[in-house]
Steps between C-alpha positions, in 0.01 A plus 500: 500500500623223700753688726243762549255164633771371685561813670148517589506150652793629686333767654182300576707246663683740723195692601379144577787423709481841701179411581585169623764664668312760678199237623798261607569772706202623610446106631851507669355835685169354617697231602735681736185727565352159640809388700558868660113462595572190671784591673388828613121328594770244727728768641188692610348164637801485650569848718123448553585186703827700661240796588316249663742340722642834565178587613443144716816463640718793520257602807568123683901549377532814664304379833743191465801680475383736827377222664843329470682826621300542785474135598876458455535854731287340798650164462889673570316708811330183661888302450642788645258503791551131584896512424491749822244291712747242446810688583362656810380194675880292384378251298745278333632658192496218283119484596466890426629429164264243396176623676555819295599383168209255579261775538653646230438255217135384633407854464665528165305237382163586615571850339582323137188272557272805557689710215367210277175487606484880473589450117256244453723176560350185648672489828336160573789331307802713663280392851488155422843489386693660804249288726647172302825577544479636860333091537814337323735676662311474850507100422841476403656673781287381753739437767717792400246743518368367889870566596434875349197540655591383838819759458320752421302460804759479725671793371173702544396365829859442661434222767909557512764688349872435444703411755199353717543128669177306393369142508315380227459174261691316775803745505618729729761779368584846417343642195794590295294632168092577423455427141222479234532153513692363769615597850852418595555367845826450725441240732729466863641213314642770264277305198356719267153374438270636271116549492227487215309767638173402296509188826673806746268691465134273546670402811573538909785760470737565852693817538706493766618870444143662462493642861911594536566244755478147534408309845758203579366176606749337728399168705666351819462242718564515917426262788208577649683523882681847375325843643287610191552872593884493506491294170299754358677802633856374426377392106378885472833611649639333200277591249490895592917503509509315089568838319306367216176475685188771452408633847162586314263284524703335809617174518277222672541186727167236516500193563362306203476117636548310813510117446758244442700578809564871379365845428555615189547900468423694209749792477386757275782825405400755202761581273540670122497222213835534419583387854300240544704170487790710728255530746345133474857369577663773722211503778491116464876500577475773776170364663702144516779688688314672700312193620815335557668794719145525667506101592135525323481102393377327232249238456564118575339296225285244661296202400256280635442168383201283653517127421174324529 
């Protein structure tokens, strides 16, 4: 009797624990149930907020994306088209090189700025930003960046090229080299001087060379008792035989001052730049000669002193 009790305790107690079992397991699977919910509720939240986007953006990506293409397309044609302005009217090539990849990258920029405002971007910050730095940098460089900008001038507007004689800043000399910066000058002297051009440029400028030939300014002094025509006719003897002297525009005689016991002649030959100082000192040299030869006399110095 008591194994037969025992083995019905037994088999109460395992039908007990099968139970417990199977409602352990049935809370386990509400349990996952639950989770699976919640992730799947979260993973449709989720490709609902994807859709979305898709559905805001993906038309302002695209636009963005053509937008860049074609912006980037006209930007190259609009180099291209200065890069031959430039080439066709000589401009300096290190200035070619920096107006275009100037253009270049201002372009570039305004492109990115308006990509980003196409997307939705604040551009006021990017604006403010570049407009800050474009202030320090200005500030910084202040003196630099005249000496560019008067450069740059000068290499657009060429008031004189290499090789021309000029006088400017209180020197007189052949320009040697036309930079961004600076222009190089040779001087008579043989000094090689050079020029801010941010001062060059905001200032009186002589070329010499501009017009292919230079006029020679030559003074002399006579004694008023010599024949004024035969002066005149022997010094333009002298001047027309100097093989270094322009026929066109002729050579002139004048008298530029009477007084002090003399008349003082302005002789005037043409000649090409490169000639200029041979011709300064030849005819003064011949014309000297000639006067000599000619018994054409100088002036006596005089002086008249009144006591009271």
């Amino acid at each position: 009797m008591i194994i037969i009790y025992l083995r019905r305790k037994v088999l109460i107690l395992e039908k007990f624990v099968h139970i417990a079992r199977k409602k352990l397991y049935t809370m386990y699977l509400l349990q996952i149930t639950k989770e699976a919910s919640k992730v799947a509720g979260q993973t449709i939240s989720y490709i609902d907020k994807v859709k979305d986007f898709a559905i805001d953006y993906t038309p302002k990506i695209v636009g963005a994306v053509l937008f860049y293409v074609i912006g980037t397309w006209i930007i190259n044609k609009l180099v291209s088209m200065i890069r031959s302005v430039l080439l066709k009217r000589n401009y300096d090539p290190s200035l070619q090189t920096f107006l275009v990849s100037l253009v270049r990258v201002v372009l570039t920029i305004l492109l990115l700025i308006s990509i980003a405002g196409k997307l939705g971007a604040d551009t006021t910050a990017f604006s403010a930003l570049i407009v800050g730095a474009g202030v320090a940098i200005g500030s910084a460089l202040n003196g630099t960046l005249g000496n560019f900008a008067g450069g740059v001038m000068m290499l657009v507007f060429k008031p004189f090229r290499v090789g021309d004689l000029i006088e400017a800043q209180g020197v007189t000399g052949v320009v040697t080299e036309q930079g961004v910066f600076s222009t190089t000058v040779l001087t008579a002297e043989n000094k090689t001087v050079y020029l801010p051009n941010g001062a060059l440029s905001t200032n009186t400028i002589s070329n010499y060379s501009a017009h292919g030939n230079l006029r020679v300014d030559i003074t002399m002094a006579i004694a008023p008792s010599n024949d004024l025509e035969k002066v005149k006719s022997v010094t333009l003897h002298v001047l027309q035989q100097h093989p270094k002297v322009l026929q066109t525009p002729a050579p002139e005689v004048n008298v530029l001052k009477a007084a002090d016991g003399m008349l003082t002649l302005a002789i005037r030959p043409y000649c090409v730049q490169a000639d200029y100082w041979d011709v300064f000192f030849g005819c003064t040299e011949n014309i000297v000669a000639a006067f000599a030869k000619e018994g054409i006399e100088g002036p006596t110095p005089t002086r008249i002193v009144i006591n009271k």
